[in-house]
NUVO-14975 format. One record per residue (C-alpha): x, y, z; residue in three letters; residue number from 1. Coordinates in steps of 0.02 Angstrom, whole numbers, m for minus. Example, Ala and Ser with C-alpha at 12.3 -4.5 7.8 and 13.67 -1.06 7.14 Angstrom:
<pts>
{u->615 | v->m225 | w->390 | keba->ala | martor->1}
{u->684 | v->m53 | w->357 | keba->ser | martor->2}
</pts>
This chain:
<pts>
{u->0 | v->0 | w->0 | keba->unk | martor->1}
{u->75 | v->184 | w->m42 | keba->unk | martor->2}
{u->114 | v->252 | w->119 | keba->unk | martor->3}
{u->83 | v->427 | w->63 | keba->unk | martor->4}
{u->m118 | v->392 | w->30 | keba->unk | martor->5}
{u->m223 | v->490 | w->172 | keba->unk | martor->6}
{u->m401 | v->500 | w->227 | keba->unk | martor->7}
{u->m520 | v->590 | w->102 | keba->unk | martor->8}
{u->m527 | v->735 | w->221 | keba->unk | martor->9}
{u->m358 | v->787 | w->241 | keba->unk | martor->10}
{u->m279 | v->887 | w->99 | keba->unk | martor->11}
{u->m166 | v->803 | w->m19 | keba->unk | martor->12}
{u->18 | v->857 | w->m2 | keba->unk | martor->13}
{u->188 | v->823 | w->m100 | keba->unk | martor->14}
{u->242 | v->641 | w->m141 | keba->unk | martor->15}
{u->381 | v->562 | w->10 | keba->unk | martor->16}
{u->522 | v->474 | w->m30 | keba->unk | martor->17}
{u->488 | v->309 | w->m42 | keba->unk | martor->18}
{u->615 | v->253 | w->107 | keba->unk | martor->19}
{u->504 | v->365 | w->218 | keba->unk | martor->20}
{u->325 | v->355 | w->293 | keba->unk | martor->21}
{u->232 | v->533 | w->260 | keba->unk | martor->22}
{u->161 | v->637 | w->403 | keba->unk | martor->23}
{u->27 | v->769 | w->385 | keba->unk | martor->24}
{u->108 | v->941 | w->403 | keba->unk | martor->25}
{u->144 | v->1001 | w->561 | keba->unk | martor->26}
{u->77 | v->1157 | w->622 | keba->unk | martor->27}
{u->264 | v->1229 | w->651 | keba->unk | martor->28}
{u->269 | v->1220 | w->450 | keba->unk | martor->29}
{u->120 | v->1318 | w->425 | keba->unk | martor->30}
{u->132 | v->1497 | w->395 | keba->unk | martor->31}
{u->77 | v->1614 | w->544 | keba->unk | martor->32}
{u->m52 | v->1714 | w->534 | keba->unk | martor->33}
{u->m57 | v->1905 | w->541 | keba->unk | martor->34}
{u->m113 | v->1976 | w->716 | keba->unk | martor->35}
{u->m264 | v->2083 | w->710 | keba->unk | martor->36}
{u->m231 | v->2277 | w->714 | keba->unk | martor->37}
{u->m345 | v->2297 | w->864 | keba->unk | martor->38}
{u->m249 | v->2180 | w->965 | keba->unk | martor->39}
{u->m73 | v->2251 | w->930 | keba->unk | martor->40}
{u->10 | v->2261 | w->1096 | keba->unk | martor->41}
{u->65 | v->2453 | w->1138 | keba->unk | martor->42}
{u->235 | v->2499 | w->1186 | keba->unk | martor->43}
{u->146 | v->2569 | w->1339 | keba->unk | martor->44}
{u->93 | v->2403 | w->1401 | keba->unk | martor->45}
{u->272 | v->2316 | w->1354 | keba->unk | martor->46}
{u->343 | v->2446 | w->1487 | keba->unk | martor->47}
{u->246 | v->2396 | w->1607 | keba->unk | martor->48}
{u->295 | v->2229 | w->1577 | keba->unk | martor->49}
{u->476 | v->2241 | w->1576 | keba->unk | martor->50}
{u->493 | v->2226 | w->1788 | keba->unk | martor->51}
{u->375 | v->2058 | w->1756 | keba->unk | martor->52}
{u->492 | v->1995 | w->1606 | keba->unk | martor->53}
{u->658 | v->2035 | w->1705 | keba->unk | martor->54}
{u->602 | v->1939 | w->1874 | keba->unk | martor->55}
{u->531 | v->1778 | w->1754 | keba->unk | martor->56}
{u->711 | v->1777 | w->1658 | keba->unk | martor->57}
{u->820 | v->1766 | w->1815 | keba->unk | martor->58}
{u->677 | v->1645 | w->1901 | keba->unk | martor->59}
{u->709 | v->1516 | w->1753 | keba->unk | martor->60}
{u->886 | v->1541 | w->1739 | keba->unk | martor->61}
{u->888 | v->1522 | w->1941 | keba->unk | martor->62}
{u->807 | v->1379 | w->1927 | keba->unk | martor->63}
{u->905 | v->1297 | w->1790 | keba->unk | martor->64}
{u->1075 | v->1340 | w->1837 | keba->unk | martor->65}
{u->1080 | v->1387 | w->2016 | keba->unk | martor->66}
{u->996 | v->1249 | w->2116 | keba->unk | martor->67}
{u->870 | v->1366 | w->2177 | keba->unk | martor->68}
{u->678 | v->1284 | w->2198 | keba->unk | martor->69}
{u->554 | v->1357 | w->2105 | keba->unk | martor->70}
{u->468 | v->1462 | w->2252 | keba->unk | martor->71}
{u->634 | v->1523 | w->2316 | keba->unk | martor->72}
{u->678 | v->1576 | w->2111 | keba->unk | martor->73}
{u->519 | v->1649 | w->2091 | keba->unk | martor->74}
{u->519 | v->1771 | w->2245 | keba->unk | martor->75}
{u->705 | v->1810 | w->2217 | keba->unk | martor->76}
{u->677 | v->1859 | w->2027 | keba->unk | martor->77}
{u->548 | v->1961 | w->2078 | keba->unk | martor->78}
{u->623 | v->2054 | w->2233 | keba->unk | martor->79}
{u->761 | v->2095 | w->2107 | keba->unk | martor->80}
{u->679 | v->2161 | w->1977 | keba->unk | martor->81}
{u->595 | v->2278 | w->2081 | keba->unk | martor->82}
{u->724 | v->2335 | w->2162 | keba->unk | martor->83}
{u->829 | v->2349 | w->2013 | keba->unk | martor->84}
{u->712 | v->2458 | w->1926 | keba->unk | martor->85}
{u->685 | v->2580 | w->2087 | keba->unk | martor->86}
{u->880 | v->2589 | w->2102 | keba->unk | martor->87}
{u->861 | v->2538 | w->2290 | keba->unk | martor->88}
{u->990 | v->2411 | w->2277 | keba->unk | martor->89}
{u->916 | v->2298 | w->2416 | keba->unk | martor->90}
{u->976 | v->2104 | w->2386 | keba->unk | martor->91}
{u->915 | v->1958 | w->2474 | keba->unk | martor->92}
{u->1061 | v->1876 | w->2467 | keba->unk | martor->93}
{u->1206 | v->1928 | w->2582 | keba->unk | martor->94}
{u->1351 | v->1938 | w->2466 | keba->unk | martor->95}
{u->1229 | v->2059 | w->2339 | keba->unk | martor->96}
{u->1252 | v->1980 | w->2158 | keba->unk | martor->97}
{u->1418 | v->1918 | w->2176 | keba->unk | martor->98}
{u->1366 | v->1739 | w->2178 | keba->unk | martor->99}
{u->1306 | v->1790 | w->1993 | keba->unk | martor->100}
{u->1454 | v->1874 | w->1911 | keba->unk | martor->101}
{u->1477 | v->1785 | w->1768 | keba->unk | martor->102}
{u->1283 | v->1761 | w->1752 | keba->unk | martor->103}
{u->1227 | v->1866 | w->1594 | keba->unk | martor->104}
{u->1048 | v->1800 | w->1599 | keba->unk | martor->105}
{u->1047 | v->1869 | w->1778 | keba->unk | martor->106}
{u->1146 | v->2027 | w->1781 | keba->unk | martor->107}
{u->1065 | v->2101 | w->1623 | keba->unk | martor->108}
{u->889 | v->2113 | w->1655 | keba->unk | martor->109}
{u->948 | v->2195 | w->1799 | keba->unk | martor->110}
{u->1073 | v->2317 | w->1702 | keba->unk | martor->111}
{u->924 | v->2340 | w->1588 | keba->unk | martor->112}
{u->791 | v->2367 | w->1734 | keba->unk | martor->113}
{u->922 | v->2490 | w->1832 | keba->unk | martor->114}
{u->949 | v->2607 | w->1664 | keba->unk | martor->115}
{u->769 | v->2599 | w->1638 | keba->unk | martor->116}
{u->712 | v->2656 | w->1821 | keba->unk | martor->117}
{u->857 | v->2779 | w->1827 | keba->unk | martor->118}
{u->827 | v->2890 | w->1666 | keba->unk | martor->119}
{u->679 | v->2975 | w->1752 | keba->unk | martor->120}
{u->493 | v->2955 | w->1689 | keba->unk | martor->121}
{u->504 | v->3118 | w->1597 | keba->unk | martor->122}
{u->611 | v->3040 | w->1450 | keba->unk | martor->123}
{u->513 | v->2877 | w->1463 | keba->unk | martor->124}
{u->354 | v->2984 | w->1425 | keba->unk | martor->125}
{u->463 | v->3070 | w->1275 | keba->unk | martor->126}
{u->523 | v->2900 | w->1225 | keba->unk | martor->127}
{u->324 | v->2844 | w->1217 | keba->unk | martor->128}
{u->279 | v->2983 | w->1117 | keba->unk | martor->129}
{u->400 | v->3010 | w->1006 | keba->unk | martor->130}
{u->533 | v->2845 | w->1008 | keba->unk | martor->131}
{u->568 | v->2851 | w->808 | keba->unk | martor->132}
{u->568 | v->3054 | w->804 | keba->unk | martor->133}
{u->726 | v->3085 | w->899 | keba->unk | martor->134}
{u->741 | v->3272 | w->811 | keba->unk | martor->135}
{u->579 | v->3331 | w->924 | keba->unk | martor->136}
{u->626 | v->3235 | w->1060 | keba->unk | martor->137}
{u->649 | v->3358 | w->1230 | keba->unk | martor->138}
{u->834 | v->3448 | w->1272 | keba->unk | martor->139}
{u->809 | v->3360 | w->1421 | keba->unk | martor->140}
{u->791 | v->3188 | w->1341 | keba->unk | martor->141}
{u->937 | v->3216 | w->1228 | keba->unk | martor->142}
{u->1029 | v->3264 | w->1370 | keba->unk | martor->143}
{u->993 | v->3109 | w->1509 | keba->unk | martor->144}
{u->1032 | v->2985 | w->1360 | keba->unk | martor->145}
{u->1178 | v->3058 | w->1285 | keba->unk | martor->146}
{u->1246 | v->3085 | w->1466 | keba->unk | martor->147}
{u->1184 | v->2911 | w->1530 | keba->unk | martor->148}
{u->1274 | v->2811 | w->1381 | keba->unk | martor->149}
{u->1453 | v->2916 | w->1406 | keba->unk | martor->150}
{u->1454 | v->2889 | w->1593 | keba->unk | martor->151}
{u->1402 | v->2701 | w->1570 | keba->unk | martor->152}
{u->1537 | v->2696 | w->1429 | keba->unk | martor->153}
{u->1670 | v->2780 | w->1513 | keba->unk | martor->154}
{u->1629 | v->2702 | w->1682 | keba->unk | martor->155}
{u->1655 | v->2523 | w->1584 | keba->unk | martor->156}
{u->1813 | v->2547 | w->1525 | keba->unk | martor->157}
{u->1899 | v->2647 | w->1677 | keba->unk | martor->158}
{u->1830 | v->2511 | w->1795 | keba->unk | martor->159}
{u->1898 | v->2366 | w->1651 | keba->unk | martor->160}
{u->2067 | v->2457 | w->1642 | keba->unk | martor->161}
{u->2070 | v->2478 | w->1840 | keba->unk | martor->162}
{u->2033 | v->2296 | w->1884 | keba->unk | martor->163}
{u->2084 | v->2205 | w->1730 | keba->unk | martor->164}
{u->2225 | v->2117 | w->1831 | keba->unk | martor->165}
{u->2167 | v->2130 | w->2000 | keba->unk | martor->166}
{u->2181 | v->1954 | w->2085 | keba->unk | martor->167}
{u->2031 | v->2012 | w->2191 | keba->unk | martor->168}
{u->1926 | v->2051 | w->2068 | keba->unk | martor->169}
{u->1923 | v->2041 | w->1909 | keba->unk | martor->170}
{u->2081 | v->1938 | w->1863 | keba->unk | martor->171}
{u->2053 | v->1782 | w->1899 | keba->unk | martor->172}
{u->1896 | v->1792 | w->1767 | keba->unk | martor->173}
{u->1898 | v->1737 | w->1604 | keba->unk | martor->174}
{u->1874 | v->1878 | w->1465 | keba->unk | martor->175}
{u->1679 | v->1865 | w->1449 | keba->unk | martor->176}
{u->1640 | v->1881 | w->1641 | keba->unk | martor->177}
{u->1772 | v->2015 | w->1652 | keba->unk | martor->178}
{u->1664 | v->2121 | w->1517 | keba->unk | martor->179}
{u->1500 | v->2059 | w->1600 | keba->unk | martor->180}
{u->1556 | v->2114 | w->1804 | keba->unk | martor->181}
{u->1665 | v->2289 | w->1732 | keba->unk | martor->182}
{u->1502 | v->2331 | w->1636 | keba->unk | martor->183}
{u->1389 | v->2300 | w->1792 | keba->unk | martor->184}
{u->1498 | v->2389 | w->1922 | keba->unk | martor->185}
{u->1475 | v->2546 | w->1798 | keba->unk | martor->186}
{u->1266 | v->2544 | w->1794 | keba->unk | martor->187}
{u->1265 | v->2493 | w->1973 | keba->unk | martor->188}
{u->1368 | v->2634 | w->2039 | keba->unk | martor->189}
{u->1240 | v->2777 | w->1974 | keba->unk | martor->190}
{u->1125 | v->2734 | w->2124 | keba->unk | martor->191}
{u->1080 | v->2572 | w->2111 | keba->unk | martor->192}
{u->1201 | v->2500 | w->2239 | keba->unk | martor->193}
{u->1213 | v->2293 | w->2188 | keba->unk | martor->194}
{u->1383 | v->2246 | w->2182 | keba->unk | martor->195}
{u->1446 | v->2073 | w->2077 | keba->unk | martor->196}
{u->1629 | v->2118 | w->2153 | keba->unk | martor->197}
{u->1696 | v->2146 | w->2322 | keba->unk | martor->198}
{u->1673 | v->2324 | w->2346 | keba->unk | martor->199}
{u->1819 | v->2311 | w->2484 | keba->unk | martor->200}
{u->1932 | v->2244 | w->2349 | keba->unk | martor->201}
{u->1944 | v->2387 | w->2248 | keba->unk | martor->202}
{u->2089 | v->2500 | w->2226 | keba->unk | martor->203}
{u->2098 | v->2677 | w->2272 | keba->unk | martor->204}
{u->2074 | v->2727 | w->2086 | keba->unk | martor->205}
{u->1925 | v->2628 | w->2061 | keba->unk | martor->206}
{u->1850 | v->2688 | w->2210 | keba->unk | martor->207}
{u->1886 | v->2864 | w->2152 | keba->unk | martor->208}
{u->1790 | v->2792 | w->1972 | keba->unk | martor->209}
{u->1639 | v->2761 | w->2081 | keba->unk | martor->210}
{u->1654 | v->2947 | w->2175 | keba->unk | martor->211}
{u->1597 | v->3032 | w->2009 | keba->unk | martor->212}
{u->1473 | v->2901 | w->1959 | keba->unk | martor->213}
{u->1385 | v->2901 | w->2118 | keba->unk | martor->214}
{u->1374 | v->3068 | w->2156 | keba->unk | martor->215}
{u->1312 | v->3109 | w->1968 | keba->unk | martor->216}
{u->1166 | v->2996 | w->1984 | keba->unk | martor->217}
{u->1064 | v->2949 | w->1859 | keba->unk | martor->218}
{u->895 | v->3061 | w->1763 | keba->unk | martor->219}
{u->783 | v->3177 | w->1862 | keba->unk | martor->220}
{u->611 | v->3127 | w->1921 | keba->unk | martor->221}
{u->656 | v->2975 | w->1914 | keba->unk | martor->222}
{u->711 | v->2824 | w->2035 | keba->unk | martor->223}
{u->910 | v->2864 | w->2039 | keba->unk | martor->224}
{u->998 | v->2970 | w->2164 | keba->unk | martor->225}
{u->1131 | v->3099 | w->2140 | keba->unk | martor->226}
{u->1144 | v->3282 | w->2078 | keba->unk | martor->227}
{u->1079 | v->3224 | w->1916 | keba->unk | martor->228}
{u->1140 | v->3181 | w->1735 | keba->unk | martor->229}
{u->1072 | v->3354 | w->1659 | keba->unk | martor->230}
{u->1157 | v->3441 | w->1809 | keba->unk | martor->231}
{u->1321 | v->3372 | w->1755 | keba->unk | martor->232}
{u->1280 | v->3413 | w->1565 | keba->unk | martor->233}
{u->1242 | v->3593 | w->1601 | keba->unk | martor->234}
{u->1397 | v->3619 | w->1688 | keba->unk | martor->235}
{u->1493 | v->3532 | w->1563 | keba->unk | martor->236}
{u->1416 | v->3635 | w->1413 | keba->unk | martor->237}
{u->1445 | v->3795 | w->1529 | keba->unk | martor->238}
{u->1632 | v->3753 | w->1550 | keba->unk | martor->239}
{u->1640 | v->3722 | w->1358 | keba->unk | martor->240}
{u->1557 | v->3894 | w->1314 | keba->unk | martor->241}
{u->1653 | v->3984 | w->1416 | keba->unk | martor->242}
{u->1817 | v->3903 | w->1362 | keba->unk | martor->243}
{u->1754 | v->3959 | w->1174 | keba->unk | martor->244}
{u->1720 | v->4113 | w->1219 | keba->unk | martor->245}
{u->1530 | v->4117 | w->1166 | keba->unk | martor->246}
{u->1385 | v->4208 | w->1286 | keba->unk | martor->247}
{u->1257 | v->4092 | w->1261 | keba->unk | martor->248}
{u->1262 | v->3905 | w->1315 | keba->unk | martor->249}
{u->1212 | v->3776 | w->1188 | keba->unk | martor->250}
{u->1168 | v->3616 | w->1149 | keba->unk | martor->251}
{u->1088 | v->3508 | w->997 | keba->unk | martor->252}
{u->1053 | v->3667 | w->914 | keba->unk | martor->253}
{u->960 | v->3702 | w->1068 | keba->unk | martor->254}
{u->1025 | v->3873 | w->1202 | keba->unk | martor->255}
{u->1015 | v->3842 | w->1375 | keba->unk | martor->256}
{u->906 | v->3955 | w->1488 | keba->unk | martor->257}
{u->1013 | v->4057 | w->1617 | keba->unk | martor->258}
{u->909 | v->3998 | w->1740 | keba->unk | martor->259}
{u->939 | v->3801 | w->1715 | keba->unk | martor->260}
{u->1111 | v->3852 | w->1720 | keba->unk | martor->261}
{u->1120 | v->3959 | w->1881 | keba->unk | martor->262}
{u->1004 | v->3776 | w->1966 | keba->unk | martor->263}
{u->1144 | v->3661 | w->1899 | keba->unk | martor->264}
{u->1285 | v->3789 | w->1982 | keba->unk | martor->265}
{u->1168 | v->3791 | w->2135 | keba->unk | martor->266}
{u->1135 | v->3597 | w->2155 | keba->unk | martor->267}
{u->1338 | v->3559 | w->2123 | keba->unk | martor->268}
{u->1388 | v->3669 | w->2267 | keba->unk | martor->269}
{u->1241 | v->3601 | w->2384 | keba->unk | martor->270}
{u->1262 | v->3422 | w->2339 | keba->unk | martor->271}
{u->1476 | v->3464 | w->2346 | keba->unk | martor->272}
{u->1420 | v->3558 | w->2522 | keba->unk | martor->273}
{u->1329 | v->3392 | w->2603 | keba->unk | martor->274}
{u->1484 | v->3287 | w->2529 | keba->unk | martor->275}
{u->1616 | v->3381 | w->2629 | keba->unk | martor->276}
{u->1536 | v->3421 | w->2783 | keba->unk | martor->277}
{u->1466 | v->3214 | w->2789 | keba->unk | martor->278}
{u->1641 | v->3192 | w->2781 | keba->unk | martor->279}
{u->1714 | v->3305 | w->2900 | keba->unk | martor->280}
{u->1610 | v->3260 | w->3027 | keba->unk | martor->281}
{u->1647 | v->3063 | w->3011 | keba->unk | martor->282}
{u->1842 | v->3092 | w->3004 | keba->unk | martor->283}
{u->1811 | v->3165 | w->3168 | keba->unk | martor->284}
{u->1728 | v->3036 | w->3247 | keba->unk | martor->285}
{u->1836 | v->2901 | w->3180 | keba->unk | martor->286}
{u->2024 | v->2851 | w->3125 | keba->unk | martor->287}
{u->1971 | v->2765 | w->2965 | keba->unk | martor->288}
{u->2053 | v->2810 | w->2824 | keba->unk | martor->289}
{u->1993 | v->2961 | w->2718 | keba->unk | martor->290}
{u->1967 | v->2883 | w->2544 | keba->unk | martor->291}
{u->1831 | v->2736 | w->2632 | keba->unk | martor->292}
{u->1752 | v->2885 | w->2721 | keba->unk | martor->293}
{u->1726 | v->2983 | w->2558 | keba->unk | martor->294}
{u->1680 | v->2844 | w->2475 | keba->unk | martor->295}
{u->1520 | v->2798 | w->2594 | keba->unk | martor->296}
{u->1479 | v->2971 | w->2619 | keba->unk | martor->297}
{u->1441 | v->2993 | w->2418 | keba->unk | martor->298}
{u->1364 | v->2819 | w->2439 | keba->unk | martor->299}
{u->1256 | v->2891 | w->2566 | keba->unk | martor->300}
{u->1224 | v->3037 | w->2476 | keba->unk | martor->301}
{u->1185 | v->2986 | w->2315 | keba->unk | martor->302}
{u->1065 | v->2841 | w->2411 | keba->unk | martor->303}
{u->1168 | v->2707 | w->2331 | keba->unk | martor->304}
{u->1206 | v->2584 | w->2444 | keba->unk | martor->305}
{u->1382 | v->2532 | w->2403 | keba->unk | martor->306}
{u->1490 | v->2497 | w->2548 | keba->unk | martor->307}
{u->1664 | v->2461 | w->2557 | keba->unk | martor->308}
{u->1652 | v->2369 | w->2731 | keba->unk | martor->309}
{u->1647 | v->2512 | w->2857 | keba->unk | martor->310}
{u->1446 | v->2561 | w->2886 | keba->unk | martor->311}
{u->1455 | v->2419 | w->3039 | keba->unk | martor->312}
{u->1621 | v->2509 | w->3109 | keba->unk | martor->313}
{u->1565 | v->2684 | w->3125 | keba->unk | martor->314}
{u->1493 | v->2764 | w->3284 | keba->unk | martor->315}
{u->1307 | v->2794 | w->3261 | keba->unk | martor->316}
{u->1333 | v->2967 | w->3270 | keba->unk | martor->317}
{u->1441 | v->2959 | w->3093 | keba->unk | martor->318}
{u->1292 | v->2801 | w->3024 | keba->unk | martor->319}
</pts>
């Protein structure tokens, strides 16, 4: 009998070899069918998604390739991914992430979840509205995403450079983790205070790396901490117009009011004020050495979270 004959019903379909028995098509071969307009899912709703998506990627890689039950992976990818996205930096683990350095399924939903929480809700809105019309997006959009991708940029490679052979560290890892942890230590340290290194292991120059990042902070109005990203801009575009000589302060073909200008001058020297006298006041009270105190004092101030071992040590007067 030709194994290729089929019930009346079912369509015909090409000839098989004759060494092999025929199978109706499977529905993987068919062709998918267009969604409906109508129930086209809005850019709006994948946003609010993205905490959901993030905690159910690090529950199944949790699952798969850290021992972890499913209850236990389900709560942790969860607590994560909110705290990721609020830049609180809360871990319920006791070594932070460190236990998933070389972890990409883990550590970047939570890079991507800390960058998205920290670039403020403003430029989400602007994103919403206008995602493929970048020439109408706001000054102050082009300004927390320009300024977010150079400090994550140049945070990445100091931190890489710094740490590259540090025994502590990064050295012992091979080349993809080293990329992976040097590329989380730079979104972590604009507020959102996880740590997949030993913060204690750093050198003084790295620790100086994460004195900038922290006290910049990520967008305004939104879930980082710090003086701001457009504060920093300002000043920088400021310094730059001055330096050329030119009156007015510019940027993207945009000028710069005098008044944003004189509230990024204002909110450096405050923020710079709180910094000094926060550390003052601890040296004071304490013999530990100056570079750990200036280091959690930014932390501190820029509500990051990072520690390099000394919060237990100090009087509670200086906690």
């Amino acid at each position: 009998m030709n194994s290729c004959q089929h019930a009346p019903r079912l369509s015909p379909h090409p000839a098989c070899p004759p060494t092999r028995t025929c199978q109706p098509p499977s529905h993987e071969s068919l062709p998918a069918s267009q969604p409906h307009r109508g129930s086209a899912v809005s850019r709006g709703d994948r946003r609010r998604h993205a905490a959901a998506d993030a905690a159910a990627r690090q529950r199944r890689r949790a699952v798969r390739g850290h021992g972890l039950p499913w209850a236990e992976a389900a709560w942790s990818g969860l607590f994560h991914a909110v705290s990721a996205f609020n830049n609180a930096g809360f871990s319920i683990h006791a070594d932070s992430l460190v236990g998933y350095a070389g972890d990409g399924l883990i550590l970047t939903p939570v890079m991507a979840a800390i960058v998205i929480g920290g670039i403020g809700f403003p430029v989400l809105q602007d994103l919403r509205n206008r995602l493929r019309d970048p020439r109408h997006w706001s000054l102050h959009t082009k300004l927390t995403l320009s300024g977010t991708a150079l400090l994550l940029l140049g945070g990445f490679l100091a931190l890489l450079l710094a740490e590259w052979a540090n025994p502590r560290t990064l050295g012992a890892m091979p080349l993809g983790d080293k990329l992976l942890s040097a590329a989380f230590a730079s979104v972590s340290a604009r507020t959102a205070g996880f740590n997949s290194i030993d913060i204690g292991a750093l050198p003084h120059e790295s620790w100086a790396i994460h004195y900038f990042l922290m006290f910049v902070g990520g967008g305004s109005a939104g879930t980082a901490g710090g003086v701001k990203i457009t504060t920093a801009a300002v000043l920088l575009l400021l310094v730059v117009a001055e330096i050329r000589g030119r009156s007015d302060t510019e940027a993207f073909g945009r000028r710069v009011s005098d008044s944003a200008q004189r509230q990024a001058i204002t909110v450096l020297v405050l923020g710079s004020a709180m910094v000094v006298l926060g550390t003052l006041v601890i040296l004071r009270n304490t013999e530990i050495p100056t570079d750990q105190v200036i280091f959690e004092v930014i932390s501190a101030f820029g509500t990051v979270g990072l520690s390099t071992g000394i919060t237990a040590s100090l009087p509670e007067s200086s906690q």
